[in-house]
Residue frames relative to the residue before (quaternion, step in Angstrom):
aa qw qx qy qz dx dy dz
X 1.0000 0.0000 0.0000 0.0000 0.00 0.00 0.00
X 0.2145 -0.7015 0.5821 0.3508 3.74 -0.72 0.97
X 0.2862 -0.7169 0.6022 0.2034 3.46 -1.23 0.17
X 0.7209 -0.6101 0.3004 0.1334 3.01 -1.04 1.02
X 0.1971 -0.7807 0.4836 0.3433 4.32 0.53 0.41
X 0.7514 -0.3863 0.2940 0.4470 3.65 -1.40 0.37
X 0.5719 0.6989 -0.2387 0.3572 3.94 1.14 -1.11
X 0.7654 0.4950 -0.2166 0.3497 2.44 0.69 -1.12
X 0.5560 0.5191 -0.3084 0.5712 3.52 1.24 -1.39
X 0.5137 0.6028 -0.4471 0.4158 3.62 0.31 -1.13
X 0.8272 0.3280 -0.2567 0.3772 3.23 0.01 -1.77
X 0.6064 0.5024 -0.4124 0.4581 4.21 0.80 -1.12
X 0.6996 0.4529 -0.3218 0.4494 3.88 0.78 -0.58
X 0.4599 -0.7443 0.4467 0.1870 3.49 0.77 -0.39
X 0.7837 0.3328 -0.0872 0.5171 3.15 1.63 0.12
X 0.5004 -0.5555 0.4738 0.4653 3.95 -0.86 0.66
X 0.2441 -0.7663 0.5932 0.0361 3.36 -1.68 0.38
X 0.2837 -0.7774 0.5159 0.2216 3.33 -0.51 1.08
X 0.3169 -0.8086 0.4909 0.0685 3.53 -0.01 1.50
X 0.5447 0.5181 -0.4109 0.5158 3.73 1.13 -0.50
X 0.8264 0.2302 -0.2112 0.4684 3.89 0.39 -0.64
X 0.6592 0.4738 -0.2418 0.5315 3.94 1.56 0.39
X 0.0044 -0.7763 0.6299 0.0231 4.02 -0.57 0.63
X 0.4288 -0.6498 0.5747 0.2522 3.32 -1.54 0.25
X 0.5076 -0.6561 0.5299 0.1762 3.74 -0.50 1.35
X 0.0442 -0.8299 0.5557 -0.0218 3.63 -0.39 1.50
X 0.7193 -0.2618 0.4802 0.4284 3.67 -1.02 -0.24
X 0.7063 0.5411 -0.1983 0.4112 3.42 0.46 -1.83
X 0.6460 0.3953 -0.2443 0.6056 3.69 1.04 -1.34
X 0.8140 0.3104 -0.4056 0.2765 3.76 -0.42 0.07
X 0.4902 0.6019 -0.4909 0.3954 3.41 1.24 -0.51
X 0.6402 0.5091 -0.4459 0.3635 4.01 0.26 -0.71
X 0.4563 0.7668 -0.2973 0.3397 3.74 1.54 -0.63
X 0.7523 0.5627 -0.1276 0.3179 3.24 0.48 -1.56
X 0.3088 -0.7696 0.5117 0.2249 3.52 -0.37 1.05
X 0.3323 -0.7531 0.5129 0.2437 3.32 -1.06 0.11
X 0.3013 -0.8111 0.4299 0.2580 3.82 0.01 0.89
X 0.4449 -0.6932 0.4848 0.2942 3.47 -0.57 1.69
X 0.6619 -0.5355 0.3825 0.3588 3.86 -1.31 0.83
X 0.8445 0.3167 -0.1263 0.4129 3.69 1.55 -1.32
X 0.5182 0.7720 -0.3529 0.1045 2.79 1.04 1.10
X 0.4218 -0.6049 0.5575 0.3812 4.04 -0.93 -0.20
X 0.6927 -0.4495 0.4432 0.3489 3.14 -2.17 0.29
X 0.6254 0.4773 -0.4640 0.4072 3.58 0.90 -0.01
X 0.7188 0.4471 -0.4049 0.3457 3.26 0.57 -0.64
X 0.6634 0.4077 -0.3948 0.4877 4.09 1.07 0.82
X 0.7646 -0.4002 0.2812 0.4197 3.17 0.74 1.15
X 0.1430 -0.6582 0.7270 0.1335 3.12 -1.91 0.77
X 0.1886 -0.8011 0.5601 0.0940 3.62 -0.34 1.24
X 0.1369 0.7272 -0.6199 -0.2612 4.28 -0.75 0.06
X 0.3213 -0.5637 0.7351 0.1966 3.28 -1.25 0.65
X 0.0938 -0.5393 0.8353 0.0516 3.50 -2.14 0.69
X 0.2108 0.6463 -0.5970 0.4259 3.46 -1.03 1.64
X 0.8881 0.1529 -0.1914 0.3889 3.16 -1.52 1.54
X 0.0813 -0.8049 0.5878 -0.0073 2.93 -0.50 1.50
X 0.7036 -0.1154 0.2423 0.6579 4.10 -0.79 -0.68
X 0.8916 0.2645 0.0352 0.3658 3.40 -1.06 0.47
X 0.7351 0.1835 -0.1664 0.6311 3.81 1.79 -0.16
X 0.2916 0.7738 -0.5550 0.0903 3.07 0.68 1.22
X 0.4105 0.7118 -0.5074 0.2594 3.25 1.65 -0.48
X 0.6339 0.6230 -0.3333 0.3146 3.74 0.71 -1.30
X 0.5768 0.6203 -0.3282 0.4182 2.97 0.87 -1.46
X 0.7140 0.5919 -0.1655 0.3354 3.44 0.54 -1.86
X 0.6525 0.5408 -0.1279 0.5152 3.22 1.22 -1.55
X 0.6706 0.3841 -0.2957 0.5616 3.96 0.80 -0.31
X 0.5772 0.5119 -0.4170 0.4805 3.57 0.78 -0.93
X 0.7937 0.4187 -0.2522 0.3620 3.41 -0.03 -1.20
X 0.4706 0.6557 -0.2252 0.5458 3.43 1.49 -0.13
X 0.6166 0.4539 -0.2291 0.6010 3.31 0.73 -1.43
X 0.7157 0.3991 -0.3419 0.4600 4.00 -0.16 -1.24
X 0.7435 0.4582 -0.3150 0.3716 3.49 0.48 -1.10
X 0.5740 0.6848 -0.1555 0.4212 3.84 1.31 -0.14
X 0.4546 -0.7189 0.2360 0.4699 2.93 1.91 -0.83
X 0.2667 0.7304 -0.5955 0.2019 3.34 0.98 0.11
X 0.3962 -0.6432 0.6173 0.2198 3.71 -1.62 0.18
X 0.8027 -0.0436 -0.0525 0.5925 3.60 1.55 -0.33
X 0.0394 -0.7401 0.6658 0.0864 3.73 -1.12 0.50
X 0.0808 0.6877 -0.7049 -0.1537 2.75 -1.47 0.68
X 0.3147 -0.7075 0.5915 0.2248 3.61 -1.46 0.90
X 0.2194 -0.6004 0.7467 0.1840 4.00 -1.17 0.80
X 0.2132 0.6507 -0.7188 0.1202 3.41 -0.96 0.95
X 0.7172 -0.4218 0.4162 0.3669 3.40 -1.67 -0.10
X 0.3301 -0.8543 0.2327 0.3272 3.75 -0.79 0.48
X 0.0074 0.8212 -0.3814 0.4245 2.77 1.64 1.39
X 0.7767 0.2084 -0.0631 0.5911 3.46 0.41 -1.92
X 0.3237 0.8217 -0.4546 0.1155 3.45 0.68 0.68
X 0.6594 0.4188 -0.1402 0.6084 3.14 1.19 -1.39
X 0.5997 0.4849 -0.4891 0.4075 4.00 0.89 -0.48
X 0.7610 0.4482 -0.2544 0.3940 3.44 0.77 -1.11
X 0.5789 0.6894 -0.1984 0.3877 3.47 0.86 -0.36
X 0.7095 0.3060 -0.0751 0.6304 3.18 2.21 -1.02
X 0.6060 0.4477 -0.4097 0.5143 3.13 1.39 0.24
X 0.7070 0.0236 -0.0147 0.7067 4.36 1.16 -0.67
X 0.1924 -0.7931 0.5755 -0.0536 2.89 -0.31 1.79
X 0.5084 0.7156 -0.3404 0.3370 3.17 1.57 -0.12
X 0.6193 0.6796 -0.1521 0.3627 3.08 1.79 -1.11
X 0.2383 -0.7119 0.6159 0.2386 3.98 -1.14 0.39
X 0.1088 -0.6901 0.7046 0.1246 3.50 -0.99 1.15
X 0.2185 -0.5898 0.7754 0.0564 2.47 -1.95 1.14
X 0.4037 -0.7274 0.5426 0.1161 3.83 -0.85 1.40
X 0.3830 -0.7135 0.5627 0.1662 3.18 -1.49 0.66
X 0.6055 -0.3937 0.4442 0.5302 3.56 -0.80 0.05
X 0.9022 0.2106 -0.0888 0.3659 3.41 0.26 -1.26
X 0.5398 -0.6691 0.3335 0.3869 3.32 -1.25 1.02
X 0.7109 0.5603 -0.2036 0.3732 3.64 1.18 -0.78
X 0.8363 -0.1924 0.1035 0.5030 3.34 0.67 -0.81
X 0.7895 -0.4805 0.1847 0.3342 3.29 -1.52 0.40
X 0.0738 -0.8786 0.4629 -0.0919 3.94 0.77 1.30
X 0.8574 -0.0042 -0.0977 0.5053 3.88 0.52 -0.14
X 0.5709 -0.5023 0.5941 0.2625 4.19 -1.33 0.51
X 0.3335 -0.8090 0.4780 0.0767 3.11 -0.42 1.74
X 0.3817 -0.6528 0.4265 0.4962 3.67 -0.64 -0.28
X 0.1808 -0.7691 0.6027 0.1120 3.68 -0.60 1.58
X 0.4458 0.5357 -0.6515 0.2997 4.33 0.19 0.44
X 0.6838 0.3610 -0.4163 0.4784 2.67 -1.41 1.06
X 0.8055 0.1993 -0.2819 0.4816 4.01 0.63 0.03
X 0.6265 -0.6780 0.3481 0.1632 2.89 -1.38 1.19
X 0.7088 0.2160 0.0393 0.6704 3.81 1.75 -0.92
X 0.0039 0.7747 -0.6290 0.0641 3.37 -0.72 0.94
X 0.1796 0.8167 -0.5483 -0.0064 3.55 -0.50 0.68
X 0.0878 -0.8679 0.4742 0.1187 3.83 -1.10 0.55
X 0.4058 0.7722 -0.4623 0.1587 3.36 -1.04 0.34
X 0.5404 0.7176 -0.2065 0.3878 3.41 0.77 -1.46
X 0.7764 -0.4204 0.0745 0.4636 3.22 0.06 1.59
X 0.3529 0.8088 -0.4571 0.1113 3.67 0.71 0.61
X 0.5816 -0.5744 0.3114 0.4846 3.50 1.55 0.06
X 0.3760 -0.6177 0.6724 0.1581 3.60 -1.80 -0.34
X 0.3973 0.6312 -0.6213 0.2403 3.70 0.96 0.20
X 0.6435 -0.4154 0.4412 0.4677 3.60 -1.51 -0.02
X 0.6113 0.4684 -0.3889 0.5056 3.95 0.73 -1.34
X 0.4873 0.4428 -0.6110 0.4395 4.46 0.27 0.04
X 0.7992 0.5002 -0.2650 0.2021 3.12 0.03 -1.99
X 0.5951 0.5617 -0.2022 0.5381 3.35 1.43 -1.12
X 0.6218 0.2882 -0.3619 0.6320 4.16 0.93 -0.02
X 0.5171 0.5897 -0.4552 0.4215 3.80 0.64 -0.14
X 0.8097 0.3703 -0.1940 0.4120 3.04 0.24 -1.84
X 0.4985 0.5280 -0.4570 0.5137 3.84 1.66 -0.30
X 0.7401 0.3175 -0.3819 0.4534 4.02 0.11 -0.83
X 0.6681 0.4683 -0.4609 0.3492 3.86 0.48 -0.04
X 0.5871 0.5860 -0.4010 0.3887 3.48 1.63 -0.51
X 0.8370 0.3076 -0.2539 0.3747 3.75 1.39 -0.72
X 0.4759 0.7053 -0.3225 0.4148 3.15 1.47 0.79
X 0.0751 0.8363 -0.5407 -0.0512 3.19 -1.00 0.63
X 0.5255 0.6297 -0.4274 0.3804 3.30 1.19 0.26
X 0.5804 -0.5822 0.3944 0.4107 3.59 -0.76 -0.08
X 0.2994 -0.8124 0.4876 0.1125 3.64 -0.86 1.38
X 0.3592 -0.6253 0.5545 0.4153 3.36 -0.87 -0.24
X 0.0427 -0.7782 0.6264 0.0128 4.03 -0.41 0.35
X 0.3138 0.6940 -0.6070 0.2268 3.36 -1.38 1.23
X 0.8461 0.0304 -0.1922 0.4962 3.44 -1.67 0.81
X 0.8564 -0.0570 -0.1810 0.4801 3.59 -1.27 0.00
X 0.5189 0.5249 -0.5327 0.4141 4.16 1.07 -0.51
X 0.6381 0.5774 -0.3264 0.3910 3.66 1.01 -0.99
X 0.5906 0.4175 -0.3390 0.6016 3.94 0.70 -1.03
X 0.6959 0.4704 -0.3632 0.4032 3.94 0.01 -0.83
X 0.5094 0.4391 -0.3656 0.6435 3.96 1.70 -0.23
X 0.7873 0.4661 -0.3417 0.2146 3.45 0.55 -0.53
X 0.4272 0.7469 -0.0883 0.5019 2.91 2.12 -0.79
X 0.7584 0.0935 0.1513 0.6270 3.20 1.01 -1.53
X 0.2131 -0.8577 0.4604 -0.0838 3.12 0.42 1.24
X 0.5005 0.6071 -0.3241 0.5253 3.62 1.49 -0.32
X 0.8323 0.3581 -0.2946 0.3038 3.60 0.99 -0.80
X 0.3108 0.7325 -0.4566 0.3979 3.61 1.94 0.44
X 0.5969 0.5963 -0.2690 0.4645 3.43 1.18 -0.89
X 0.5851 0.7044 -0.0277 0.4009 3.58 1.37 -0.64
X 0.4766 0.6922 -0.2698 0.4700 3.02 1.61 -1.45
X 0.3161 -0.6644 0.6269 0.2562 3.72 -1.44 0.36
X 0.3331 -0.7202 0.5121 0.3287 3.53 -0.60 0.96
X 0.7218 0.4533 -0.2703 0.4478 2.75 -1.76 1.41
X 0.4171 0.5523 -0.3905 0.6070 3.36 2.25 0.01
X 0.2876 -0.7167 0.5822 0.2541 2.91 -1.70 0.47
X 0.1991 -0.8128 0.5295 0.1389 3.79 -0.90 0.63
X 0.1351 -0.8111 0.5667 0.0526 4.16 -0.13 0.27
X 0.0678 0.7892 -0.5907 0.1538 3.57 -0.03 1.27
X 0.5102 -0.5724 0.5889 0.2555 3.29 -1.26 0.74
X 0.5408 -0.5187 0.3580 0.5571 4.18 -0.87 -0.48
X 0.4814 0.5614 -0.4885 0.4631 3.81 1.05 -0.33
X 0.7945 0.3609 -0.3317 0.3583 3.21 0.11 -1.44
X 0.4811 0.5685 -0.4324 0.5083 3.81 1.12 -0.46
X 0.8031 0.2639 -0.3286 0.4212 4.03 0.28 -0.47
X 0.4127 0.6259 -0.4074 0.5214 3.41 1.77 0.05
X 0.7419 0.4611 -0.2791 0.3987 3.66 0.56 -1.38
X 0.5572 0.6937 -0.1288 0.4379 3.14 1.63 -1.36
X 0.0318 -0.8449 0.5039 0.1766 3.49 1.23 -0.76
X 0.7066 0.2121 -0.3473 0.5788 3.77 1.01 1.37
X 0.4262 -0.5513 0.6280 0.3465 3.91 -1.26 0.82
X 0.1824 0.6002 -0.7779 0.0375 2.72 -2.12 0.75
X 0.7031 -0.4834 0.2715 0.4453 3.57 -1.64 0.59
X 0.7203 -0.4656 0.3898 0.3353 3.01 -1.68 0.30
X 0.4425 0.7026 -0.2986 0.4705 3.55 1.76 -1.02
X 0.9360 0.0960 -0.0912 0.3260 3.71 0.19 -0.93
X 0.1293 0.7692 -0.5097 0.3630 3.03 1.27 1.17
X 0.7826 0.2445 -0.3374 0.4625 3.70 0.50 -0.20
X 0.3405 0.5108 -0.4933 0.6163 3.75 1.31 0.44
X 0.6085 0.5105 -0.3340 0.5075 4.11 0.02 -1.36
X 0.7871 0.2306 -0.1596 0.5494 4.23 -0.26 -1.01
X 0.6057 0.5325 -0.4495 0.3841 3.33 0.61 0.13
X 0.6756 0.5320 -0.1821 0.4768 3.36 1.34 -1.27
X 0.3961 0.8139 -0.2200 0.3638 2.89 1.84 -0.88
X 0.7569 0.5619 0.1270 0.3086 2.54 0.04 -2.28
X 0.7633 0.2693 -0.1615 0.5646 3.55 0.94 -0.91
X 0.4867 0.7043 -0.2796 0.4346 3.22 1.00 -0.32
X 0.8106 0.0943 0.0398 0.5766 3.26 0.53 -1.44
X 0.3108 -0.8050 0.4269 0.2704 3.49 1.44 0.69
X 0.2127 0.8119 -0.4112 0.3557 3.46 0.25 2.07
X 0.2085 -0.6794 0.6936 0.1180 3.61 -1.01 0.66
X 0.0930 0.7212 -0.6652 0.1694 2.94 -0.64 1.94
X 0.4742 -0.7279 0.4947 0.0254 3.29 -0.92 1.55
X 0.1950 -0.8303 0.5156 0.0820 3.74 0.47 0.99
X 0.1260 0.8446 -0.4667 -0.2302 3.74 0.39 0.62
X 0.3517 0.7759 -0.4723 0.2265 3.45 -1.65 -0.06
X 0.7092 -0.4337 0.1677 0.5299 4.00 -0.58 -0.06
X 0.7185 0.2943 -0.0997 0.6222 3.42 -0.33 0.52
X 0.0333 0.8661 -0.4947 0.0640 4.00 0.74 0.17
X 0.2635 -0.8540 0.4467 0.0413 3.39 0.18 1.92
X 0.1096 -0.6998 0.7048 0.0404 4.22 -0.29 0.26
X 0.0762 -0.6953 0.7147 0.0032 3.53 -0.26 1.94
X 0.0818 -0.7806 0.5919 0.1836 3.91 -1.23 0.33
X 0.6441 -0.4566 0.3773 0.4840 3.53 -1.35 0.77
X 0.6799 0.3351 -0.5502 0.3503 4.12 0.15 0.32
X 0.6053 -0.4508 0.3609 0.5479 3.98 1.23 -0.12
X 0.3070 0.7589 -0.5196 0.2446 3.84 1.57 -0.44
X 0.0463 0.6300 -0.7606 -0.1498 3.77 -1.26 0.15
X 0.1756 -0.6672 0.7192 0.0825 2.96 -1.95 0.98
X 0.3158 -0.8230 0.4644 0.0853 3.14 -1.01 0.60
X 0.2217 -0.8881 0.3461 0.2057 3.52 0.28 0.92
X 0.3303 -0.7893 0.4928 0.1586 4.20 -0.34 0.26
X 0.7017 0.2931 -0.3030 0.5744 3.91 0.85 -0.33
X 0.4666 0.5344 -0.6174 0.3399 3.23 -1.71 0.54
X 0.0963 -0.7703 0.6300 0.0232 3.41 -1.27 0.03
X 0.4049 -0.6718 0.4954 0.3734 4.03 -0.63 0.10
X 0.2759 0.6421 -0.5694 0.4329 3.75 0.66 1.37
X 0.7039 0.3996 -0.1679 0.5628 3.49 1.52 -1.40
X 0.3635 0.3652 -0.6817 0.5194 4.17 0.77 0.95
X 0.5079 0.4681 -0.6324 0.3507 3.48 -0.97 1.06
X 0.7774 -0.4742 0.3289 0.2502 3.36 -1.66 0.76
X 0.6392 0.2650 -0.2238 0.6864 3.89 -0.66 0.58
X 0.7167 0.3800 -0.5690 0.1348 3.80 -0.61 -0.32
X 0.5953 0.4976 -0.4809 0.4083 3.73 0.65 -0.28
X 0.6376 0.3554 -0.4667 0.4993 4.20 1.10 -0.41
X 0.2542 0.4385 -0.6745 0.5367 4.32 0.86 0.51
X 0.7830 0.4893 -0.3454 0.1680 3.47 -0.84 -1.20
X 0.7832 0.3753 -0.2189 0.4448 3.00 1.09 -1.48
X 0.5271 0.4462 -0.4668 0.5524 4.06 0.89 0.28
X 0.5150 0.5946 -0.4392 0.4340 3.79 0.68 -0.32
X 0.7381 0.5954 -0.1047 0.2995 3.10 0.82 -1.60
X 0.6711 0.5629 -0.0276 0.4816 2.99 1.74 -2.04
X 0.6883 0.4330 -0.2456 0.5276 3.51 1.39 -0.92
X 0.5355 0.6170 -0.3560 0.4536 3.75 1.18 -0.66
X 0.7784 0.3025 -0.1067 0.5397 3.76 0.80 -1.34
X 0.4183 0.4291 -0.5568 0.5752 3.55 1.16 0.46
X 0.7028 0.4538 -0.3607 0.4123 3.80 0.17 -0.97
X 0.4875 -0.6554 0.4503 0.3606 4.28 0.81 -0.05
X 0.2190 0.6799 -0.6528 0.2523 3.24 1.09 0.85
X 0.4795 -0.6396 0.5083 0.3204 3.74 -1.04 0.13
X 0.5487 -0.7328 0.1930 0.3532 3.41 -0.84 0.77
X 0.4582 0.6499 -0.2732 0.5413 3.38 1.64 0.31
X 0.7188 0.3222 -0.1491 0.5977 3.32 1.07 -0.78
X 0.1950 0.7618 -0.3029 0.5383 3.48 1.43 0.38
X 0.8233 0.2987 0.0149 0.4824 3.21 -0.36 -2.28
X 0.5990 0.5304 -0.4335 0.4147 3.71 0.77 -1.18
X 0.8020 0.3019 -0.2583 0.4461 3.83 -0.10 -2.19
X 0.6487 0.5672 -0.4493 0.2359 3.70 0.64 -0.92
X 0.6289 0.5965 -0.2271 0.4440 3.28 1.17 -1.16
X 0.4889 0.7287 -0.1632 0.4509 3.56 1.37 -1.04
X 0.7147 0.4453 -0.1813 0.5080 3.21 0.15 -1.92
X 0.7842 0.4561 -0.2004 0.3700 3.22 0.24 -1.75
X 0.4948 0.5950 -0.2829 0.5668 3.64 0.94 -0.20
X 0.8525 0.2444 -0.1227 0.4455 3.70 0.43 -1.06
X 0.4475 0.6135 -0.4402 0.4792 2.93 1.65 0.06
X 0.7361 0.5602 -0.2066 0.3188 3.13 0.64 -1.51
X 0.6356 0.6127 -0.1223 0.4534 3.33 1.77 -1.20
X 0.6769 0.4539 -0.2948 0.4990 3.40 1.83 -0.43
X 0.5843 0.5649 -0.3217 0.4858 3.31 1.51 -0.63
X 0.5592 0.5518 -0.3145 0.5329 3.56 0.96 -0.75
X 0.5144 0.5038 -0.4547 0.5242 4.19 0.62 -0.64
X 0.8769 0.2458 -0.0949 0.4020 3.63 0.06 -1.17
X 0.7426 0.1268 -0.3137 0.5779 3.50 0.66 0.08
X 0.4762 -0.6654 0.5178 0.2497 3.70 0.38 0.16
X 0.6033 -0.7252 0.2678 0.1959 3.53 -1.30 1.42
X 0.4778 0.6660 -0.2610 0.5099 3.25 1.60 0.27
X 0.7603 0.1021 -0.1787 0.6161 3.69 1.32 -0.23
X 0.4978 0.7010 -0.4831 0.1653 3.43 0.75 0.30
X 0.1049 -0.7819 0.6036 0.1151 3.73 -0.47 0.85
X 0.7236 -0.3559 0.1943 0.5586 3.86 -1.75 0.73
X 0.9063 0.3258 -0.2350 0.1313 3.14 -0.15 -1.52
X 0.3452 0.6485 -0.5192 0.4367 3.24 1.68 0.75
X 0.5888 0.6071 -0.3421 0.4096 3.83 1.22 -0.42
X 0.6130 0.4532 -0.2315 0.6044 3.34 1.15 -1.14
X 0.7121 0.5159 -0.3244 0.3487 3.95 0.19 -0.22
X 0.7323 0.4158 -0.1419 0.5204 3.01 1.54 -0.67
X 0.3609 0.7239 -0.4885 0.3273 3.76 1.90 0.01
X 0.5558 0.6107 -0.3287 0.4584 3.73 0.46 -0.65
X 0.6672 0.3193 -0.3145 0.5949 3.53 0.59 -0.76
X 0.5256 0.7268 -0.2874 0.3361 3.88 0.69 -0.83
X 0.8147 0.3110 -0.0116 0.4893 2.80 0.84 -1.63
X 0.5300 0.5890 -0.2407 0.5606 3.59 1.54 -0.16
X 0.6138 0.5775 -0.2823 0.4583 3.43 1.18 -0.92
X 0.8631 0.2049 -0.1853 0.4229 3.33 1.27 -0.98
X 0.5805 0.5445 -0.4142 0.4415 3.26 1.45 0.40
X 0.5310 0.5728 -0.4059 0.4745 3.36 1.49 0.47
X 0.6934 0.4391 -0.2687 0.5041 3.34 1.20 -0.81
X 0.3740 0.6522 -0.4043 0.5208 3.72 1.98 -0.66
X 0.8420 0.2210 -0.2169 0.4417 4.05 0.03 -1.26
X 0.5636 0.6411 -0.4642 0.2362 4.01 0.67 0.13
């Protein structure tokens, strides 16, 4: 993989970089990551991950992270969705355990999450007031770190009371909208990694800056800089790839730092192998998720040499 010189990032970010408190994410740094899966083990012993995702009409997301999540290693998933997307999701990852909402349409109440190791939301769950109001209920009995993304992110933006809420140590993955959404003010594209930085320490957070060059701001001001990916993966569904990437990684006791590093990684080289063979002009999410397996082989081969 060529990697990318300090300039360059400088130049896609739009901004100087303090290089003493920022690194570029290498091959070398993630291989120590990777767990090895003990010969005797069971599906319990990789985590039970639940995803909340997909309301009427977004089950694809829902689908698109699940299958992500399984394909990542989790040992169990379970998806809270309306019981609408029941029978859709069910016939698309039969692998999956639904857990039903009250409502047929959309995400309306804070399941009971004891008993799982990873919990992540977002993935098409909507913006009605009844979401925000089960959000602001699962953030009130949580304290572990969440994964947080797409509509969970606008519903922070909306309600700006529930950023305050966040468990420290959650991870959140905003596009730049959602960063001026989360941000609750516009600002240039240029200071978006100043913006998640302030962020970030503040509310002692791993926020995933996505996009070219995919920044990982941590709750000490740390930037990471990610190196795989390609602009085949600006296409619909790839940030809910991420979040099951994400959800199965921290079901598995990755740490939430090491989390953001391989998850971000993987999903990048996934995206970077699918792009070799279908080129960056037709790639769609689930060409990302099809190609994790090779991803993840790529570095557990180079992990055992």
């Amino acid at each position: 993989m060529n990697l990318p010189d300090h300039k360059k990032i400088e130049s896609t970010y739009g901004c100087p970089i303090d290089w003493k408190q920022s690194r570029i994410i290498t091959t070398t740094d993630v291989l120590p990551y990777l767990h090895q899966r003990p010969y005797n083990s069971h599906k319990g012993t990789f985590g039970h991950a639940m995803l909340i995702a997909g309301k009427r009409g977004m089950a694809g997301a829902a689908i698109l992270s699940a299958q992500a999540a399984l394909r990542s290693g989790v040992g169990l998933l379970t998806v809270h969705t309306p019981t609408y997307n029941t029978p859709i999701i069910q016939g698309a990852v039969p692998e999956a355990i639904i857990s039903e909402d009250d409502s047929p349409t959309h995400f309306s109440h804070a399941p009971n999450t004891s008993g799982y190791d990873a919990i992540a939301i977002g993935p098409g769950v909507g913006i009605s007031e009844e979401s925000a109001q089960a959000f602001a209920e699962l953030l009130e009995k949580e304290t572990r770190p969440l994964i947080i993304d797409a509509d969970a992110l606008n519903l922070i933006g909306t309600h700006p009371e529930l950023l305050g809420m966040v468990p420290a140590n959650s991870i959140i993955t905003p596009h730049y909208r959602e960063l001026q959404r989360i941000a609750g003010k516009e600002f240039a594209l240029n200071e978006r990694l100043d913006i998640a930085r302030e962020l970030a320490g503040k509310h002692q957070l791993h926020i995933i800056v996505k996009g070219a060059y995919t920044a990982i701001v941590c709750p000490d001001q740390h930037v990471l800089f990610n190196t795989t990916g390609n602009v085949g993966m600006a296409t619909a569904g790839s940030g809910d790839v991420l979040t099951g990437i994400l959800a199965a990684l921290l079901a598995q006791n990755y740490t939430p730092v090491e989390t953001c590093v391989l998850g971000t990684f993987i999903h990048g080289l996934s995206g970077d192998i699918a792009t070799s063979r279908l080129g960056e002009t037709s790639l769609i999410s689930s060409d990302i998720i099809h190609n994790l397996p090779q991803a993840f082989e790529a570095l557990n081969g180079q992990n055992h040499t």
